[in-house]
C-alpha positions as CSV (number, residue, x, y, z in Angstrom):
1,X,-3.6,35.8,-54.1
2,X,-4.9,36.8,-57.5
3,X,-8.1,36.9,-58.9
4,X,-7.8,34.5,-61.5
5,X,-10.2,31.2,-62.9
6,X,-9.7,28.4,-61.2
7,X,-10.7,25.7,-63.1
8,X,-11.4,22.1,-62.1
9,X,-13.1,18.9,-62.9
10,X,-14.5,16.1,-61.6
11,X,-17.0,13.1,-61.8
12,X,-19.3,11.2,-60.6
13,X,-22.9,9.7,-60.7
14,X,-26.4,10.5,-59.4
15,X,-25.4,8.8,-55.8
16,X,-22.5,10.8,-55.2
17,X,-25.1,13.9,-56.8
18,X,-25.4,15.4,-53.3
19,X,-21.7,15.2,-52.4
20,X,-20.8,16.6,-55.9
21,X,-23.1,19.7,-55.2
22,X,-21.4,20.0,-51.6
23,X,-18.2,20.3,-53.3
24,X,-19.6,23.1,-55.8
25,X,-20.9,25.2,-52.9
26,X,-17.9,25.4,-51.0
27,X,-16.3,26.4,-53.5
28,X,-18.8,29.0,-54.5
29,X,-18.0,30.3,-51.0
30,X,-14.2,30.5,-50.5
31,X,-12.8,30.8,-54.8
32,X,-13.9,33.6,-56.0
33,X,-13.6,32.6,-59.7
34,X,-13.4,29.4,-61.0
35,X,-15.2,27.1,-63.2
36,X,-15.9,23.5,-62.0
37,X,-16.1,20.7,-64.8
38,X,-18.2,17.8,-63.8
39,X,-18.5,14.7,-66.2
40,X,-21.7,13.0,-65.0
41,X,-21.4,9.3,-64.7
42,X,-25.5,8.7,-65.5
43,X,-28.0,10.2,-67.7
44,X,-30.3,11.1,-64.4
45,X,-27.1,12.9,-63.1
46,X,-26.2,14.9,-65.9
47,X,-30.5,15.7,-66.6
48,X,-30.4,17.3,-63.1
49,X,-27.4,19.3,-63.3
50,X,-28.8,20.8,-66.8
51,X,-31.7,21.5,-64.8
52,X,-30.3,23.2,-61.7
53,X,-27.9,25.6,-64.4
54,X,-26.0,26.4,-61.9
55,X,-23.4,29.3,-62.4
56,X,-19.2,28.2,-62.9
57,X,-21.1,25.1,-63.5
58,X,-20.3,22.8,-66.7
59,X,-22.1,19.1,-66.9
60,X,-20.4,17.0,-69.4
61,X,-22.6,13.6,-70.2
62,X,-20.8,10.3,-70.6
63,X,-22.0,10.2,-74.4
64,X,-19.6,13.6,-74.7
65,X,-16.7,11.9,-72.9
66,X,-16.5,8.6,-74.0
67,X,-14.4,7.6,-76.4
68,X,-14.2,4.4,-78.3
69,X,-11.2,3.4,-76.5
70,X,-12.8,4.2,-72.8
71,X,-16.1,2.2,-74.2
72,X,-13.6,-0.7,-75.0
73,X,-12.5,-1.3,-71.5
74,X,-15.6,-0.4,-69.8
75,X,-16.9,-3.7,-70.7
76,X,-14.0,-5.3,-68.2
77,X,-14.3,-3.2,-65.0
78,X,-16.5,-2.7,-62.4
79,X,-18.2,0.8,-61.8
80,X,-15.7,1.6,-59.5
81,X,-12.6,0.4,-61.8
82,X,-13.9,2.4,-64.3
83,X,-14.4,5.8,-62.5
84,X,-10.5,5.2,-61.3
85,X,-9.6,4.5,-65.0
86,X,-11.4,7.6,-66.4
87,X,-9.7,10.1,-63.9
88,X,-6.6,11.1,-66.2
89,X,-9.0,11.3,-68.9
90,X,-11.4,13.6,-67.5
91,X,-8.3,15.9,-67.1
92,X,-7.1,15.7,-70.1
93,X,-10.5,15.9,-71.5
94,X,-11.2,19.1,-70.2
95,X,-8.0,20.6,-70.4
96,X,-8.4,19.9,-74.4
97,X,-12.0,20.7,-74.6
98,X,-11.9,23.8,-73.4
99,X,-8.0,25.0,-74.2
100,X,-7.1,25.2,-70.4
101,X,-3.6,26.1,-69.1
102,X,-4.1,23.9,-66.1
103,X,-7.0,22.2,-64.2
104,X,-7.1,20.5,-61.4
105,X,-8.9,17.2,-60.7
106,X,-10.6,17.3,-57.5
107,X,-12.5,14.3,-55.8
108,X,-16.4,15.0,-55.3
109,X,-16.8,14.0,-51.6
110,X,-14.3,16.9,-51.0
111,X,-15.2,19.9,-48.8
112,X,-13.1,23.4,-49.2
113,X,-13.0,25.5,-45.9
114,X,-10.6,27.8,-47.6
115,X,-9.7,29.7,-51.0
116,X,-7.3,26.4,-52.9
117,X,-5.5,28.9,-54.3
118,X,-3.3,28.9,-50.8
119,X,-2.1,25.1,-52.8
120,X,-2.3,25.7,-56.3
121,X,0.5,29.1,-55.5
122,X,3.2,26.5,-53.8
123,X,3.4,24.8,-57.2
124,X,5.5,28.1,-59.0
125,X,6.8,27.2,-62.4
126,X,6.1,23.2,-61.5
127,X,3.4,21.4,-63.9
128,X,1.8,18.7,-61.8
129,X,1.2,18.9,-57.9
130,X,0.5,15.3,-56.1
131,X,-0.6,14.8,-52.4
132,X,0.7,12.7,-49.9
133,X,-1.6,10.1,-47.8
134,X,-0.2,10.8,-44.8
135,X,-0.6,7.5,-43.3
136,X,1.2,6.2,-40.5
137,X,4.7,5.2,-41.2
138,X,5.2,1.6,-42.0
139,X,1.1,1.3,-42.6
140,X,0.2,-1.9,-44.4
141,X,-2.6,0.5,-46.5
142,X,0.5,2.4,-47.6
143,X,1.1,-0.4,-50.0
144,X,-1.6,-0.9,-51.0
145,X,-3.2,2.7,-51.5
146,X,0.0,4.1,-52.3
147,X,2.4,7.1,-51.5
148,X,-0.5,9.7,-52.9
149,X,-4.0,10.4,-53.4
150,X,-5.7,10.9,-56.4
151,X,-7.9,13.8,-54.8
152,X,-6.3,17.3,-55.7
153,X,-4.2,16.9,-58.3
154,X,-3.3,20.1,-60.9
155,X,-1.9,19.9,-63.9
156,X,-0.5,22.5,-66.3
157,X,-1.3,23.0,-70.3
158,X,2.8,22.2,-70.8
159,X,5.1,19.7,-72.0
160,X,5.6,18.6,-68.3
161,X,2.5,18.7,-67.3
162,X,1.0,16.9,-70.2
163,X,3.8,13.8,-70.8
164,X,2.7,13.1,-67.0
165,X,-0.9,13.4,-67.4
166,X,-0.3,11.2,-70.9
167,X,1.3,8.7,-69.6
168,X,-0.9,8.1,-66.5
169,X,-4.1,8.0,-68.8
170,X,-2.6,5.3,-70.6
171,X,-1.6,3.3,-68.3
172,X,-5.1,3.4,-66.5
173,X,-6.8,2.9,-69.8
174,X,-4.3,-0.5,-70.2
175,X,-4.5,-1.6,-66.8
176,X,-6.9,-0.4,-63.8
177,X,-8.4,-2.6,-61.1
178,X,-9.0,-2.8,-57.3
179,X,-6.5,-5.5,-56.9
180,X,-3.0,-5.6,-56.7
181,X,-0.8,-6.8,-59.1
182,X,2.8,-6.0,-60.5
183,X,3.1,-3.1,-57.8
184,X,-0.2,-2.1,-59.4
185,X,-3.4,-1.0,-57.5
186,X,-6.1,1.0,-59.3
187,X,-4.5,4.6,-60.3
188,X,-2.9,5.5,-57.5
189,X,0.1,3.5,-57.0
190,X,1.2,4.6,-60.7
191,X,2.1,7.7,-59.1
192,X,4.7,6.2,-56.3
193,X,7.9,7.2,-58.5
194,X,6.4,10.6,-60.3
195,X,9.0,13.0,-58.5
196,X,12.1,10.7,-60.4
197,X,9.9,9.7,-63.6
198,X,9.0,12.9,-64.1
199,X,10.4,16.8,-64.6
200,X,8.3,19.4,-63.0
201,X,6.2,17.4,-60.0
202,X,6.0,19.4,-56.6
203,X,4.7,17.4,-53.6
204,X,2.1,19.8,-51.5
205,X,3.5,21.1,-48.5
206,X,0.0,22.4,-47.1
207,X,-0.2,21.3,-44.1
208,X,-4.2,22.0,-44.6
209,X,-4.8,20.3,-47.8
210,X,-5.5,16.4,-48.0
211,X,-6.7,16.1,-44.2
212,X,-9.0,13.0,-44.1
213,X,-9.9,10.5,-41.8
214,X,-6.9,8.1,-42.5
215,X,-4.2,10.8,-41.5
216,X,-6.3,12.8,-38.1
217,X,-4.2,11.1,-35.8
218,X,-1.5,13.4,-37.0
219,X,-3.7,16.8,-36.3
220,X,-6.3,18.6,-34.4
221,X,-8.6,20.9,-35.6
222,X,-9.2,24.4,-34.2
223,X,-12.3,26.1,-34.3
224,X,-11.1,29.8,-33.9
225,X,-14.0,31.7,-34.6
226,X,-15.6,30.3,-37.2
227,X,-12.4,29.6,-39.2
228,X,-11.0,26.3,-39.1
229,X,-7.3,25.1,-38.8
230,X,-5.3,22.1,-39.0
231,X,-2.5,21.9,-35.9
232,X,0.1,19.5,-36.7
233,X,0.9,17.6,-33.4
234,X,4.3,16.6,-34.0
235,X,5.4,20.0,-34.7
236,X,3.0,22.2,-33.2
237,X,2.8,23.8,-36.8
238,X,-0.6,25.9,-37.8
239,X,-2.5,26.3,-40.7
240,X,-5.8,27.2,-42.2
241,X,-8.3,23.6,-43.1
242,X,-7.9,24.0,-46.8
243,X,-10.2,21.0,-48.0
244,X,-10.6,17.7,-45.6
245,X,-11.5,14.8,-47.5
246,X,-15.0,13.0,-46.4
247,X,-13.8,9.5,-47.7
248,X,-16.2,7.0,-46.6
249,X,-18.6,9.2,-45.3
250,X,-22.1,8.1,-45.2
251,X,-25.0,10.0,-45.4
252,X,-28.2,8.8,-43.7
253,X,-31.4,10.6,-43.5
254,X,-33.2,10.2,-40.0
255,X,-36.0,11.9,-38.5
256,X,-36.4,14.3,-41.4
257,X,-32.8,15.2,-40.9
258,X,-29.5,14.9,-43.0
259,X,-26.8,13.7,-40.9
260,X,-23.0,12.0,-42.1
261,X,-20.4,9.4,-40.4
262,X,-16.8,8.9,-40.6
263,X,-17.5,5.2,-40.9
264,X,-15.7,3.1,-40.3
265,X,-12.6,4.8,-39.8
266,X,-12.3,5.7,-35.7
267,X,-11.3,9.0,-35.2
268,X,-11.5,11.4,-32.4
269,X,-14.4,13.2,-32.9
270,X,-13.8,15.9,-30.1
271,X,-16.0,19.3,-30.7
272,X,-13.8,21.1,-33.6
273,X,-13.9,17.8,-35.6
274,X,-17.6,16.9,-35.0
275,X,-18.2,20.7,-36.1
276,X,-16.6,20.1,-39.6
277,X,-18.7,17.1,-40.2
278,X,-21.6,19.4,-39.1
279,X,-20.3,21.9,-41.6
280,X,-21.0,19.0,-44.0
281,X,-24.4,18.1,-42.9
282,X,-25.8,21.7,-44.1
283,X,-23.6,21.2,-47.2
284,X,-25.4,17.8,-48.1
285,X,-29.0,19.0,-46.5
286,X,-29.1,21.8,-48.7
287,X,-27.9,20.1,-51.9
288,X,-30.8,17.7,-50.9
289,X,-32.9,20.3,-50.9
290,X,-32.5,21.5,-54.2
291,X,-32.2,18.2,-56.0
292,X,-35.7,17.8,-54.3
293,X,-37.5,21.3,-55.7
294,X,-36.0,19.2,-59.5
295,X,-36.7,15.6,-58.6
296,X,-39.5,15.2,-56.0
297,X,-39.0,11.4,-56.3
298,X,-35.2,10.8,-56.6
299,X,-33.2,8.7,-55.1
300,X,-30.3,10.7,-53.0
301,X,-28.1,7.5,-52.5
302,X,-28.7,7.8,-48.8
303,X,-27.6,4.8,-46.7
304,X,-30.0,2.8,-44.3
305,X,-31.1,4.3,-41.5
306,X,-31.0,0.9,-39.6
307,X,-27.2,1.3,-40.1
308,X,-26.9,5.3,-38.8
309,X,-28.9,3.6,-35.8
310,X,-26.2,1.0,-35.4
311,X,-23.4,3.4,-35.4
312,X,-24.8,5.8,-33.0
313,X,-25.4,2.8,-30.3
314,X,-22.1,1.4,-30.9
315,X,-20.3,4.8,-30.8
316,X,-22.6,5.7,-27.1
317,X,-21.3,2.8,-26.2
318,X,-17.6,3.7,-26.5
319,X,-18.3,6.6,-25.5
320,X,-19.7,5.1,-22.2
321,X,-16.9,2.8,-21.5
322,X,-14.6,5.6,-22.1
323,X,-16.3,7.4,-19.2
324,X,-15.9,4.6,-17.3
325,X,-12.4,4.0,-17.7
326,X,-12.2,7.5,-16.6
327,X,-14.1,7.7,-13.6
328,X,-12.4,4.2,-12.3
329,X,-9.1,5.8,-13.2
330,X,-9.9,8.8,-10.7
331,X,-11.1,7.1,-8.3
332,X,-8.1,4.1,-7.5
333,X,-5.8,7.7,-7.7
């Protein structure tokens, strides 16, 4: 691997702050040079980003990144909507802004256990690189979420790279909302037909890119010596945990502690796994911590502890009647 910038980009707002500075750190420790783009979706998001100036580091306020045609359609989309339909223009925002030969749009609540150049190198002389879900065949969500995820997606300064990236933007711009409708479901499912619309897209073949809750059922994760991997159970096939994806993840802050879910998806959570969303924790409680030494009395978008205390009772419980099951099973043997 070479020792090139890496840039990226991103969003989002002064809840997902924490996440978005989890993101950063990680990859502080595993690229060696890149530059990460973030447009800040508030003005208390973007003030305490300027005030952290942290290095590869670039805040972008909205007031930069709008334009007319964004503030337009704003007006008809709920925050969420809008976040979806400003995705393709971030990327093509920064990739204009700052004269880029490619960028690569990653989601904030994603964590990097590995250098992402291992993905980015698979693309070659391709322009855009999508990722798959992964869900299980036949899934209901499939059609609904679509093929891929709008979560690490590069795209080069080219003709290729640009007509896709073009064309996506303007279709989220002209139609972008969490329903479905004419095939249509927020910005994702535009990209079900890329690999026969479009010249020059490569589908990632990592096997330890895009893990997330919705696809562990296909993997286990290894712990082998500090170094995480992703073993694919149908195959037996082992790589190196390039980013997992904490979709859904809650953060809660109990007893002076920072501590995160997989809620509500139901994963295994055997020790490997439970030590990645660990990993997370001290990613989260230490971006608290510096947001704090800023902003004494900010608000870290944490969720209710009455709810962290409802999904530890309720996942004891499982865990009991698990047990049970167990020693009944043993026993009638």
């Amino acid at each position: 691997m070479s020792e090139k910038i890496l840039h990226f980009c991103t969003l989002f707002d002064s809840n997902y702050l924490t996440r978005g500075l989890a993101l950063y750190e990680s990859l502080r420790k595993y690229c060696p040079e890149f530059i990460l783009y973030v447009v800040a979706f508030d003005d208390k998001c973007y003030e305490i980003l300027s005030k952290l100036k942290l290095p590869n580091l670039i805040a972008i306020s909205l007031k930069e990144f709008e334009s007319p045609e964004l503030l337009e359609v704003k007006k008809t989309r709920t925050q969420q909507e809008y976040c979806w339909t400003c995705t393709s223009s971030v990327i093509s925002y920064t990739i204009k802004k700052y004269n880029l030969d490619m960028c690569t749009y990653v989601d904030a609540d994603l964590l990097f256990f590995a250098n992402p150049e291992l993905i980015l190198d698979e693309m070659g002389e391709k322009s855009v690189l999508l990722t798959e879900h992964r869900l299980p065949d036949n899934s209901p969500k499939s059609k609904l979420a679509g093929q891929y995820c709008v979560q690490f997606m590069p795209f080069k300064n080219n003709d290729n790279g640009m007509n896709a990236l073009t064309w996506w933007k303007d279709k989220c711009v002209e139609w972008c909302y969490a329903r479905i409708e004419d095939g249509k479901y927020g910005d994702q499912k535009y990209l079900d037909d890329w690999t026969d619309r479009f010249p020059g897209v490569h589908v990632m073949d990592q096997l330890g890119g895009g893990v997330a809750p919705w696809n562990m059922f296909r993997y286990k994760i290894i712990n082998d010596n500090g170094k995480f991997f992703v073993l694919e159970k149908s195959t037996g096939r082992k790589k190196p945990l390039i980013f997992y994806h904490f979709h859904s993840t809650k953060i809660f802050s109990f007893l002076g502690k920072v501590k995160s879910t997989y809620w509500p998806y139901d994963i295994n959570l055997d020790l490997s796994t439970k030590q990645i969303y660990n990993t997370y924790n001290s990613y989260i409680y230490s971006a608290v911590e510096s947001v704090r030494i800023i902003e004494l009395d900010f608000n870290l978008g944490f969720a209710k502890t009455s709810n962290y205390l409802r999904f530890t009772v309720k996942k004891s419980i499982e865990t009991l009647k698990r047990s049970v099951k167990i020693l009944i099973k043993s026993f009638l043997q």
